[in-house]
C-alpha positions in Angstrom: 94.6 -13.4 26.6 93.9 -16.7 28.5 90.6 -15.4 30.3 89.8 -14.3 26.5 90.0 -18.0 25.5 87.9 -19.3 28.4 85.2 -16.6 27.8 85.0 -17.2 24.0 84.8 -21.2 24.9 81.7 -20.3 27.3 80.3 -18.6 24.4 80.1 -21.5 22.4 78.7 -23.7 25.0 75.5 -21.3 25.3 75.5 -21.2 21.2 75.5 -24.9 21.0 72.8 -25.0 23.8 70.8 -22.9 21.9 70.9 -24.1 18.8 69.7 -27.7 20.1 66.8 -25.9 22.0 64.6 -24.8 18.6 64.9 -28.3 17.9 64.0 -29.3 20.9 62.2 -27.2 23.4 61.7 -30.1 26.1 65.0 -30.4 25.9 66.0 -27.3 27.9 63.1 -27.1 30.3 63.7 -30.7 31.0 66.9 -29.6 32.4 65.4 -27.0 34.6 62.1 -29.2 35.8 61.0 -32.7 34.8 57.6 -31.7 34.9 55.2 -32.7 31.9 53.0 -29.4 32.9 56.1 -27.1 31.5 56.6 -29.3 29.0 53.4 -28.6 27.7 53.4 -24.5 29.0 56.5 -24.2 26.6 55.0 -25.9 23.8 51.8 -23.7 23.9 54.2 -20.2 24.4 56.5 -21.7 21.0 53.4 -21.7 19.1 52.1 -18.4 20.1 55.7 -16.9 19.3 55.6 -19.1 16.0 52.2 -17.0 15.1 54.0 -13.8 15.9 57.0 -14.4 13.5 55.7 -12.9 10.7 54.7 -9.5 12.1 57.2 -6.6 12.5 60.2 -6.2 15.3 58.0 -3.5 16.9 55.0 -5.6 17.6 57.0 -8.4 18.8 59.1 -6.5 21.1 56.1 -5.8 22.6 54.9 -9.3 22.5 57.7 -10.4 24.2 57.1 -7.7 26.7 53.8 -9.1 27.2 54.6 -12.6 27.6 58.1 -12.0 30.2 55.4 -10.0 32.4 52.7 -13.6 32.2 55.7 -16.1 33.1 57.5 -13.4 35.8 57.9 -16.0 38.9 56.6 -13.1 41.0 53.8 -12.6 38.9 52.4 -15.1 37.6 49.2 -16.9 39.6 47.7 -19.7 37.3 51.1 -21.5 37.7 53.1 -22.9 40.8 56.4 -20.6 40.8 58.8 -23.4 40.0 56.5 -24.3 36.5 56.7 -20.1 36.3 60.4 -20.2 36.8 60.7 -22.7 34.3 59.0 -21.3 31.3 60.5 -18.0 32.3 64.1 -18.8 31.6 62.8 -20.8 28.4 61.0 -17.3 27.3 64.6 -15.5 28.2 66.5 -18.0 26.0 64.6 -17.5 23.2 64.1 -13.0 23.2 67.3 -12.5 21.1 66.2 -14.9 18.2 62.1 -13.8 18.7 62.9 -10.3 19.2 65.2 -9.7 16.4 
């Protein structure tokens, strides 16, 4: 029952992390990389999943697909690996609420 309790508490940390981070998408990169290039990456990659809100779950599972193969850190070549990294755990944090 105790490791129950300590699970269900680190539950709600990541809940209350994510809710601040629609609010605020600098927010959590700025954890990961103080970097006004990410910044801006992130901002771009909300507005293109903003666009794709109002299609169906299909499309934008496939979207999503799209976009987690751009950002991979082992993929990606336009950015340095640590902006990559960066905008790749953004992306991840945000599939359950884009893809739903």
């Amino acid at each position: 029952a105790g490791t129950g309790t300590g699970a269900d508490s680190s539950a709600g940390a990541k809940t209350g992390a994510d809710s601040n981070s629609p609010t605020s998408p600098a927010s959590m990169a700025s954890s990961n990389v103080a970097d006004p290039i990410v910044l801006e990456l992130i901002d771009k990659l909300d507005q293109e999943m903003a666009d794709g809100q109002d299609k169906d779950q299909e499309w934008r599972r496939q979207h999503f697909k799209t976009l987690m193969l751009r950002w991979h850190p082992d993929k990606n070549r336009t950015e340095t690996p640590e902006q990559a990294n960066a905008v790749f755990r953004y992306l991840m944090a945000k599939r359950d609420r884009y893809c739903a």
